[in-house]
N, C-alpha and C positions, 0 to 999 in steps of 0.2 A: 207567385209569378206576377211580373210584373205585364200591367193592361195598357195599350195603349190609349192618347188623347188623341183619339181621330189617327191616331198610328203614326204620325207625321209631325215633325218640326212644324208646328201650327204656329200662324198668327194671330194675334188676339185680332179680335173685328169682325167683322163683315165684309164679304168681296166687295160690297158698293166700298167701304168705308177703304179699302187695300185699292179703288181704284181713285179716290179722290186725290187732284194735283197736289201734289208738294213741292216746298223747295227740297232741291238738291243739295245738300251739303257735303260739299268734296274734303274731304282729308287725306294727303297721302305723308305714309310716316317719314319721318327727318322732316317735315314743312310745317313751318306755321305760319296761318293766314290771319292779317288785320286789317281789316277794310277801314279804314277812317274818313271821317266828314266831310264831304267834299271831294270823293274818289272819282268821281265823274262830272267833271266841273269844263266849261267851256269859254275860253276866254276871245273876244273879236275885236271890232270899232265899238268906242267909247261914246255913248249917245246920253249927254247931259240937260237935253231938253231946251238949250240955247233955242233961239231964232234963226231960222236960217242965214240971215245975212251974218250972225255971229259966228253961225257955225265956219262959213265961208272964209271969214279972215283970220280965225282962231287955227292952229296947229294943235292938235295933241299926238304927242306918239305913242306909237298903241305900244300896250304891254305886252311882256313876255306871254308866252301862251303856260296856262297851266296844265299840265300832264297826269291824268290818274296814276296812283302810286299806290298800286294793291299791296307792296310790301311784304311780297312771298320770300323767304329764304327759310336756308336749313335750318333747322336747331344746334344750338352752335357747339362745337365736343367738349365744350368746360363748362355746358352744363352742371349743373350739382346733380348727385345721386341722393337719393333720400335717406336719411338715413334706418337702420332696419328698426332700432327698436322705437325710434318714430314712427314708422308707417306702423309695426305695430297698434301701439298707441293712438294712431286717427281709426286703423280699421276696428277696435274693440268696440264699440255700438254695435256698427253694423254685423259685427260678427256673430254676437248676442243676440240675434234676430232668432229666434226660434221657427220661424219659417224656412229656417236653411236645412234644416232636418238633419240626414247623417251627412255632412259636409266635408268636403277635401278640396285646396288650390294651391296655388304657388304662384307666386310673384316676381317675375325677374327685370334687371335691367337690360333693356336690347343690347346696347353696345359693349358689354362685357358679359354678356352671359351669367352676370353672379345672380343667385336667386335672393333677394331680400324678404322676402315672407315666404311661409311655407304652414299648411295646417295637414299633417296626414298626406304629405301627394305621392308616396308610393302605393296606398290603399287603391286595387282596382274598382272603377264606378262605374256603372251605368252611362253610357256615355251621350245615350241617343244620339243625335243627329251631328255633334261635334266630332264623331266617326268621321266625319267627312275632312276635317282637317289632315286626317291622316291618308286617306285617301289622295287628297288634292297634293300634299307632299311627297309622297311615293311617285302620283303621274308625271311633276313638275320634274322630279329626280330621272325616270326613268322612260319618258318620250320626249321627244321634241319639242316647243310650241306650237309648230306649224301642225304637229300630223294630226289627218284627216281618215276619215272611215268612209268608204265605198261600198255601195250596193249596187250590182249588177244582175244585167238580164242575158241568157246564154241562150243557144239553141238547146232544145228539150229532146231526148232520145228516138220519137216518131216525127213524121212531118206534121206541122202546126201547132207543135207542141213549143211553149219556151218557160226559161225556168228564173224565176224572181231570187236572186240570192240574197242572204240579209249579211251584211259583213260586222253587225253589231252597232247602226247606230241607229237610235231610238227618236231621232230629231227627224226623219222623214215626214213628211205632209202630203196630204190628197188635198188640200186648198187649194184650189185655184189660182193663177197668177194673180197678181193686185191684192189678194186676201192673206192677211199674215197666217201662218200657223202658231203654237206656243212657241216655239224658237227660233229668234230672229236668226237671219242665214241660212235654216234647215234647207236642205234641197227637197225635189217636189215630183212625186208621181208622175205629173202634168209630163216634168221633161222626160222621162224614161218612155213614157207613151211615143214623145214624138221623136225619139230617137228608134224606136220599133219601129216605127212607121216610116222612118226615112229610109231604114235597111232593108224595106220592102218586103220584111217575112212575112209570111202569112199564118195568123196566129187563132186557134180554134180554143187551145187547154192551156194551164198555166199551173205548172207548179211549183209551190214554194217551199226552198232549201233552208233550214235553218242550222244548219249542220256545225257552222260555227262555232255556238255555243255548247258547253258540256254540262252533264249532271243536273239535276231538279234543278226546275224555272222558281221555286220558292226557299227559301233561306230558314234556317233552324230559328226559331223564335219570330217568325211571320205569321201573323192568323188570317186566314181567307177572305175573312170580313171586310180587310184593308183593299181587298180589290174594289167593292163596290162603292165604300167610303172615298175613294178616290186618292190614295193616299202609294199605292203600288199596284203595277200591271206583273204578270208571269214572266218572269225574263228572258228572253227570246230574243234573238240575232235580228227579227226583224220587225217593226214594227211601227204605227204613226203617231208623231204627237205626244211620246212615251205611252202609248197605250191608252189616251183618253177619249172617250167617245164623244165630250163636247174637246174641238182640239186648241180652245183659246180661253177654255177656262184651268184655273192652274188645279182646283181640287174636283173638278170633273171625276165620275166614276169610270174608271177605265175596265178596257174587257177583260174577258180569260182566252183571248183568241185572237193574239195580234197577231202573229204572221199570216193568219186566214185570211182575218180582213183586210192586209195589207194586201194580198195577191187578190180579195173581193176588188177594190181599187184602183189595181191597175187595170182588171179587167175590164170592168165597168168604163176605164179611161179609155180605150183597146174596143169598145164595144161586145165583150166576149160572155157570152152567160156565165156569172159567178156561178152556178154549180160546178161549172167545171173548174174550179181550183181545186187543188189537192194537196194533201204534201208528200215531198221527197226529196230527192238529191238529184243536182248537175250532175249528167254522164261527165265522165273525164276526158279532157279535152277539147269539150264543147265550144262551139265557135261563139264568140262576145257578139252581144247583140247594142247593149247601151250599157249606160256605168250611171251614178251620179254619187255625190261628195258632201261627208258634213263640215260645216267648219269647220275650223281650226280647233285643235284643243283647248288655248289662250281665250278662247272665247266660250268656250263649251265650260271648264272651269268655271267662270266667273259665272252662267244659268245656274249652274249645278250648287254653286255656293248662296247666290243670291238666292234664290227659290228655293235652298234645301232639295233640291231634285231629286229623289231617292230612287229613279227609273235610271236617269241618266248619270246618279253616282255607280249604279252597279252595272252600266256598260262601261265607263270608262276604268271600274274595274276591271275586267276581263282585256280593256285593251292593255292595262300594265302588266297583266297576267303571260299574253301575249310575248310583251316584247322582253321581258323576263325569261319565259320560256316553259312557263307552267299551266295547267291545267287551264282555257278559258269558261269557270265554274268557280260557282262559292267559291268552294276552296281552294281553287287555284288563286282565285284572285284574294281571297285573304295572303294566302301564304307569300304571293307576290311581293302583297302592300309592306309585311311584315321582313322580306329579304329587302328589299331597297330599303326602309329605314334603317334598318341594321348596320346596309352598307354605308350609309353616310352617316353613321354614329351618334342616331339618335339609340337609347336606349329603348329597346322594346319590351322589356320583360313586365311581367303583368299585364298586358295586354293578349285578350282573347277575340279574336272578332267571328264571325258568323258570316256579314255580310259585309260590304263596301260604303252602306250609306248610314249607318246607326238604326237602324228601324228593327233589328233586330232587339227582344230582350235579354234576349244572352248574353250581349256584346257589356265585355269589359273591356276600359283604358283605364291607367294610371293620371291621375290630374300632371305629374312631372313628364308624361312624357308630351301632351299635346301642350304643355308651356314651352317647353325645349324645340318641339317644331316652330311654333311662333318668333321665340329667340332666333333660330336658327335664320328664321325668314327675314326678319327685322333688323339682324344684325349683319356683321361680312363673314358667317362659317357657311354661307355657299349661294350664289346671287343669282344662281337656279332657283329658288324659293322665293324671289324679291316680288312677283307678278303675286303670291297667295293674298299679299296684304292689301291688295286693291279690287281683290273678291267679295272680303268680309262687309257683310254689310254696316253701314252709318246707323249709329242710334239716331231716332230720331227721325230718319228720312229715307234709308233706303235697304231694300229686301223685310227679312224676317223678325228686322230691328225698328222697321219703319213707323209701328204705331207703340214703340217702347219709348221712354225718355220724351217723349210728346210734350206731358201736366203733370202738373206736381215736381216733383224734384226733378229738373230740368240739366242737373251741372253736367251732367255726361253727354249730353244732346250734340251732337255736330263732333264729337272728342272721339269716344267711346267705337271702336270700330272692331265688330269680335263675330263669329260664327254662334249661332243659337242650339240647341238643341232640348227638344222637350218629350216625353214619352208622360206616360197620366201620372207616374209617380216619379219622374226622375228629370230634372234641368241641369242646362249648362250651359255657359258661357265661357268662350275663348276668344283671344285676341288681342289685341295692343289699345296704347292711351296715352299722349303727350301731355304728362304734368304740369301745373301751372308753372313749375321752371323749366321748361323745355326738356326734362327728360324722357323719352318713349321708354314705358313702360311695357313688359308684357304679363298676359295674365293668364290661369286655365283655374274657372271657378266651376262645382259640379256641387249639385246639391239629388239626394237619393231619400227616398222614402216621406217625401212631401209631396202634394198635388201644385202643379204649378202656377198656380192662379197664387198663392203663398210665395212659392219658391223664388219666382221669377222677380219680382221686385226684390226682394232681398239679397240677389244677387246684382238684379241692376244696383242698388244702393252699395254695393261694394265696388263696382266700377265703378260708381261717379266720384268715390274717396279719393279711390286711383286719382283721378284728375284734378282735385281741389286742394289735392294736399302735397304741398311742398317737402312736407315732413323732414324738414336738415335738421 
C-alpha cells in the first residue's frame, strides 16, 4: 500500500522559503508575452545642455512620444503542430530517466484534440492530487461560477437556545475583522455574532447542525495521521479555516472536531460558555436568525487548485454531488464527479476514485483521461472549462509549482502551467505549454512506484521538452 509524503500534494521547501517574494509570472493559454528593451521608456522636452540664451532662440520640436509595446497577442492558428514522431524523438532522454518508475502520459494538441504522444494512458495510476483536475472539471460542468455556500444561525427548539448550521463551506473564519483567515473572501464568525445581536435574541446554548453532510467524515485510503500532519481535517458541513488550528498557516494541524469548535467560536463571539455547545439539528421551520456567504466558486476553484486544498476539494465535492442530485458523501460525491464527466464525453473508464481531492491511496485515473480534460479546457469542446487553465499553477512562480523550474533546468519556468500531485510513492503532473512555435500543447504525465524527490524532476524534465521543442 501506498504511504503517504506528509499525505498532501507537498511543496518542496520550507514555509519561510513558500513565503519569500516572487515574481509573478502570468501565462494564460492562446497568449504569448514578449517584453522588449525599452518597454517602459519615456519620451519629453529635449535638454542638450545649450546655454540658456541658446536654448532661448533655438526651436526644437519635441518628439513623438514613445509608447510601451508589451506585445501580447494570441498564438496565431497556423501555428505548426509538431510533428509525432519528432516529439517522440526529443522526448527519448528524458523518457529513459529511470526516476519515472512505472510511468504513463499522453500528449495532446489543444486546438484539435489529436493526441501526439502517448506511453501506456489507458493504464489506471495513482493519481494523487491531479484528482483534482477532475474534480475542478466536473464543478466547472455542473455549477455555476457564481454559486456560493451559506451557513446560518436559526432559532434553537427551547428559549435561548440557536442553532449554527454548517451548509458545507470550510472557508469560514473566527479572525477578527482586519486579520486575513487562510481564505481570502471567507466570511467570518465576527458577522454572524453581530447579526444575533442585532435580532436581539437572547442566546444561552448553541447547537451545531451538520446534517448536510452524509456518511464517514474520512475517505477509504485516508490514515488518521494526516489529521495532525496537517494535511486533512474530518469532513464536516462545518467548519473554520478547513479545519486548521493555526488558521493562516496552509500545513497547520488541523482538529478532529470542527463543527464543535466552530459553534466554541461563535460562542465565545456571543459571549456564551463553550460547554454549552452541543450537537444536533434545526427543528423545522426554525425562524432565521443570521446567514453568511463563501465566495464564489470561480474563486474557491482557483485556492483549492493553487494550494492543492484537499479540505476544500472534498466540499466542493459534495457541493457537485448536491447539484447532481446524489448522495452529499464520498460516494456521492465521487459518483457525481464521475456522471458529469461522462455527460460531457470525457471518457471515464478506468477511473476509480475514493475521494474528491487525490489524498486517497486507492484513487485511480487513467493518464488519457485527465489529458482529455485539459484538451477539453484549452481547446473550443466546452468554454465552461476555459476558467481551469488559469487555476493551474506557474512553474516557477506560483502555488505548488512555485519552488519547481526555480535552478538548473530552467526552460519550462514562466511556460509550463499544470496541477501537481505527489503521494510518498506516486507524482504527477498535468496541464498545458506553449511551444517555442506557438503551439499549446497539453500534457497528463504520472509517474508510480518512485519516491518523489526522483520522480518529480524527471517529470518536470519532460515538461520543459514540451516547451523547447519545436519537433516539425
Amino acid at each position: 500500500m501506498l504511504a503517504k509524503l506528509g499525505s498532501k500534494d507537498r511543496k518542496l521547501g520550507s514555509l519561510a522559503a513558500r513565503r519569500r517574494k516572487r515574481v509573478r509570472l502570468l501565462l494564460s493559454t492562446g497568449l504569448v508575452l514578449v517584453v522588449g528593451a525599452g518597454a517602459a521608456v519615456f519620451a519629453g522636452q529635449r535638454f542638450d545642455g545649450d546655454s540658456s540664451a541658446d536654448a532661448a532662440t533655438t526651436t526644437m520640436p519635441e518628439p513623438p512620444p514613445i509608447l510601451p509595446d508589451p506585445k501580447v497577442a494570441p498564438v496565431p492558428a497556423d501555428a505548426p503542430v509538431p510533428n509525432p514522431a519528432a516529439l517522440a524523438a526529443a522526448l527519448g532522454a528524458a523518457l529513459a530517466d529511470p526516476g519515472l518508475g512505472n510511468f504513463t502520459g499522453a500528449v495532446s494538441d489543444a486546438a484539435t484534440g489529436t493526441v501526439l504522444w502517448s506511453q501506456r494512458p489507458e493504464v489506471p495510476m495513482t493519481p494523487a492530487s491531479t484528482t483534482k483536475i477532475a474534480t475542478a472539471t466536473a464543478a466547472l460542468l455542473a455549477l455555476p461560477p457564481e454559486h456560493r455556500v451559506a451557513t446560518r444561525v436559526v432559532q434553537g427548539a427551547v428559549p435561548g437556545q440557536i442553532v449554527l448550521i454548517g451548509g458545507g463551506d470550510p472557508t469560514l473564519t473566527a479572525q477578527p475583522a482586519g486579520q486575513p483567515g487562510f481564505y481570502p473572501g471567507a466570511p467570518r464568525v465576527e458577522d454572524l455574532a453581530a447579526q444575533i445581536r442585532g435580532a436581539g435574541a437572547p442566546v444561552d446554548s448553541i447547537v451545531v447542525d451538520t446534517s448536510a453532510f452524509a456518511g464517514p467524515t474520512m475517505a477509504q485510503g485516508w490514515f488518521p495521521a494526516d489529521i495532525g500532519a496537517g494535511y486533512i481535517a474530518p469532513i464536516e458541513s462545518l467548519m473554520l479555516d478547513g479545519g486548521r488550528l493555526n488558521p493562516i498557516e496552509d500545513e497547520s494541524p488541523r482538529t478532529a472536531t470542527a463543527s464543535l469548535d466552530t459553534g466554541r467560536a461563535l460562542a465565545a463571539a456571543l459571549g456564551v460558555d463553550p460547554a454549552k455547545v452541543t450537537p444536533g439539528i434545526a427543528p423545522p421551520g426554525a425562524a432565521p436568525l443570521a446567514s453568511v456567504e463563501s465566495a464564489a466558486l470561480r474563486d474557491r476553484l482557483g485556492q483549492m487548485m493553487g494550494h492543492s486544498d484537499n479540505v476544500l476539494a472534498e466540499a466542493i465535492g459534495r457541493e457537485i454531488a448536491i447539484a447532481v442530485g446524489t448522495e452529499p458523501s464520498f460516494a456521492g460525491a465521487v459518483t457525481a464527479i464521475g456522471q458529469t464527466l461522462d455527460s460531457a464525453g470525457i471518457d471515464t473508464n478506468g477511473m476509480t476514485l475514493h475521494d474528491a481531492s487525490g489524498l486517497s491511496v486507492d484513487n485511480r485515473i487513467p493518464a488519457r483521461l485527465l489529458d482529455q480534460a485539459l484538451t477539453d479546457a484549452a481547446g473550443d469542446a466546452d468554454q465552461r472549462l476555459r476558467p481551469m487553465l488559469d487555476y493551474l499553477p506557474v512553474a516557477g512562480a506560483t502555488g505548488t509549482l512555485s519552488d519547481r523550474y526555480a535552478s538548473g533546468d530552467r526552460r519550462g519556468a514562466g511556460w509550463v502551467r499544470a496541477k501537481t500531485g505527489t503521494l510518498s510513492n506516486a507524482s504527477a503532473l498535468v496541464g498545458y505549454v506553449t511551444d517555442v512555435d506557438n503551439r499549446v500543447l497539453t500534457f497528463a504525465l504520472m509517474s508510480n512506484d518512485r519516491p518523489p524527490e526522483v520522480s518529480r524532476p524527471a517529470l518536470d524534465a519532460i515538461a520543459s521538452t514540451l516547451r523547447s521543442c519545436g519537433c516539425l
